[in-house]
C-alpha positions in Angstrom: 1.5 -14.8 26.3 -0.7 -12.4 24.3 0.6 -8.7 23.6 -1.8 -5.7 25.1 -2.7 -3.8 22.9 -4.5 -0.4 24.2 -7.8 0.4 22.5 -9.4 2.9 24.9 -8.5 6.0 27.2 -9.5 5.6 30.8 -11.0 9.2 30.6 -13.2 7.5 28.2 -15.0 5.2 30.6 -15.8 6.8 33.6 -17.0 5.3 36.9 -20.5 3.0 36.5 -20.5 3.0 32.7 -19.0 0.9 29.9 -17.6 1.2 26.5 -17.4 -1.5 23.3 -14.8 -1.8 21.6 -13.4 -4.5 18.9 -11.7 -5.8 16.0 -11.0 -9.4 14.9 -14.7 -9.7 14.3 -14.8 -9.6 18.1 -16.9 -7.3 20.2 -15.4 -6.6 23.5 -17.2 -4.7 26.6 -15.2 -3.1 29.1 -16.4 -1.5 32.6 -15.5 0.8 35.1 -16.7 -0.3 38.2 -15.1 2.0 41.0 -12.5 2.8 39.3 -11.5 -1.2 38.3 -12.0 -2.1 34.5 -13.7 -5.8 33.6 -13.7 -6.7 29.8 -16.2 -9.2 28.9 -17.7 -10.5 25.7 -20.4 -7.5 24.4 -23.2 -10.0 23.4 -25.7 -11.4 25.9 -25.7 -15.0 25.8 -29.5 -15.3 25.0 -29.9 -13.0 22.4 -27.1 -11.1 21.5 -28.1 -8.2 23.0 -25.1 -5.6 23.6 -24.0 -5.5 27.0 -22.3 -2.5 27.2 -25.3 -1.2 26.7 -26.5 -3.0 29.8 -27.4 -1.6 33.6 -24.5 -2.7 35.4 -25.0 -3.3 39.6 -21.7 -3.7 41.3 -20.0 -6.4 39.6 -23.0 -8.0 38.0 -24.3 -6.0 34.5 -28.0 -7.1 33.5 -28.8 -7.1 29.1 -30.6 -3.8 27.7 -34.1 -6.1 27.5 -37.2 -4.1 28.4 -40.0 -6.7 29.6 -43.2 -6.1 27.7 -46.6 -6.9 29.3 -48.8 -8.5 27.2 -52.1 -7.7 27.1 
């Protein structure tokens, strides 16, 4: 079994946001949803994109991508 290793204050993520940490070379996103804290991989598995940085909807967070029209 892995050891925990702490690498954020609660007070630090409040209620409906996220936070990225890492180290390893690994990028880590973790969420307060309610009160409950998810860590997932930070990158978006199409393109990277950081998903911390993402609009999260109850359990579900959606990449930082703005849609473009083109014209």
């Amino acid at each position: 079994m892995a050891d925990l290793i702490r690498v954020v204050m609660r007070s630090e993520v409040t209620p409906g946001t996220a936070i990225s940490v890492g180290g390893g070379g690994t990028s880590v996103a973790i969420f307060n949803v309610d009160g409950e804290y998810f860590a997932i991989g930070n990158a978006c598995n199409h393109h990277g994109a950081p998903l911390c940085q993402g609009t999260i909807n109850g359990h579900k967070v959606r990449a930082p991508f703005t849609q473009r029209n083109s014209t």
